[in-house]
N, C-alpha and C positions, 0 to 999 in steps of 0.2 A: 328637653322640653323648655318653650321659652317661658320667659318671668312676664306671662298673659292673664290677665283676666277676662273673662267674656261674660257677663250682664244680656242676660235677652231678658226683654221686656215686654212678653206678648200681649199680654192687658196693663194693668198699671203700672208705671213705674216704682221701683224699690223707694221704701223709707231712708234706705241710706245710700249716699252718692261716692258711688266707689271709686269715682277720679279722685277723690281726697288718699289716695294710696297712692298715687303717682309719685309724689314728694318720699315714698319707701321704695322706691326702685320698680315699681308695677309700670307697664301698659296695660290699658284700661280702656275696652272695647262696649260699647252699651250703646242696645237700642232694639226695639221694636223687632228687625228679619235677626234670625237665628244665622250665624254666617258657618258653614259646614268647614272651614278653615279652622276653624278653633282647636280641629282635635290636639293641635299643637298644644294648646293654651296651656297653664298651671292647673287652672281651674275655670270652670264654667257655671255661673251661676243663675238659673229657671226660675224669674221670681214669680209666683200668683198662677202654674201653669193649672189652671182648675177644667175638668170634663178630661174629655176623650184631646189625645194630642199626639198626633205618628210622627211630628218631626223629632218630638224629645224624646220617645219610645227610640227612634232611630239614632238620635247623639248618647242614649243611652252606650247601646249596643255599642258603639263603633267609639268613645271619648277614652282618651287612655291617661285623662289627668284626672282631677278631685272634681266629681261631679255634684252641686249642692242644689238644694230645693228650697228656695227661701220663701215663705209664709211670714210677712209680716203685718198681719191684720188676721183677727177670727173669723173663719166661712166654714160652709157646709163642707163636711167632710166626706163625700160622697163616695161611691167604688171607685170612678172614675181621677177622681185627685190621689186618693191614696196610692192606685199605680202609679201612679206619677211619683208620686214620692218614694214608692217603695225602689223603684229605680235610681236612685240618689246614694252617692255614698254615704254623702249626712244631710240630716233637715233642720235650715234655723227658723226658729222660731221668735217672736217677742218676748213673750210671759212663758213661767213656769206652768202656771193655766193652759195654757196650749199648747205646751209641750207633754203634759200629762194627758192629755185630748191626740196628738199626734201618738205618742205610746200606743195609748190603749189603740187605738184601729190600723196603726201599721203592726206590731208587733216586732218594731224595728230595736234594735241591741241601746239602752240607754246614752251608751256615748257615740249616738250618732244623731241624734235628736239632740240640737243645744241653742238656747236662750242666747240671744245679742241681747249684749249691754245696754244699760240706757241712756248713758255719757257718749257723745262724739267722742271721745279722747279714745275711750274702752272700746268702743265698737270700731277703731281705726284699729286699736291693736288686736282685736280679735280676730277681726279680717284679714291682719296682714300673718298675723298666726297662720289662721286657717287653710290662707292661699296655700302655703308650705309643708300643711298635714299630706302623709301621705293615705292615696285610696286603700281602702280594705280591702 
């Protein structure tokens, strides 16, 4: 599996700018179309995928790296986002607050739900951790 990142960005873009992992040995793929190559990837990161969404439902299925669901902002937490996230191997979150919010309506396993730091420094190495966790 190569040392990939993949970043889709189907509404807004991430809080945090994952090119800054390049300088750790990452390629670092981001942007808007969902590129079906990625199953390579280390890890594939779904920021903000909120409602109904078949392509992710599909990279679900078929991604054989660390599949993550990033939520970095508080929204509705509807049926429709929560399968999205429940197909994740883990979900980041901002706050402790929203991660207790993600808990209670996925019913997802505690360490798979985790809080980014709030330091640039922390959230580079949390990221570059994470890339390297392996799937459940």
């Amino acid at each position: 599996m190569s040392k990939t990142i993949h970043v889709w960005e189907p509404g807004d873009p991430c809080a945090f700018d994952f090119t800054q992992l390049v300088n750790r040995g990452w390629e670092v793929e981001q942007g808007r179309k969902l590129q079906f190559h990625v199953t390579e990837a280390r890890m594939l990161v779904g920021n903000h995928i909120l409602g109904p969404n078949e392509a992710w439902r599909e990279m679900s299925r078929n991604f054989r790296g660390l599949l993550v669901y990033n939520l970095d902002t508080d929204v509705d937490l509807n049926d429709e986002t929560v399968s999205n996230m429940v197909r994740a191997d883990a979900v980041t979150v901002p706050s402790e607050d929203i991660r207790l919010k993600v808990l209670k309506v996925t019913e997802m396993p505690r360490d798979q739900v985790l809080v980014v730091p709030e330091s640039k420094a922390e959230q580079i190495a949390f990221w570059d951790k994470l890339a390297d966790r392996k799937p459940w």
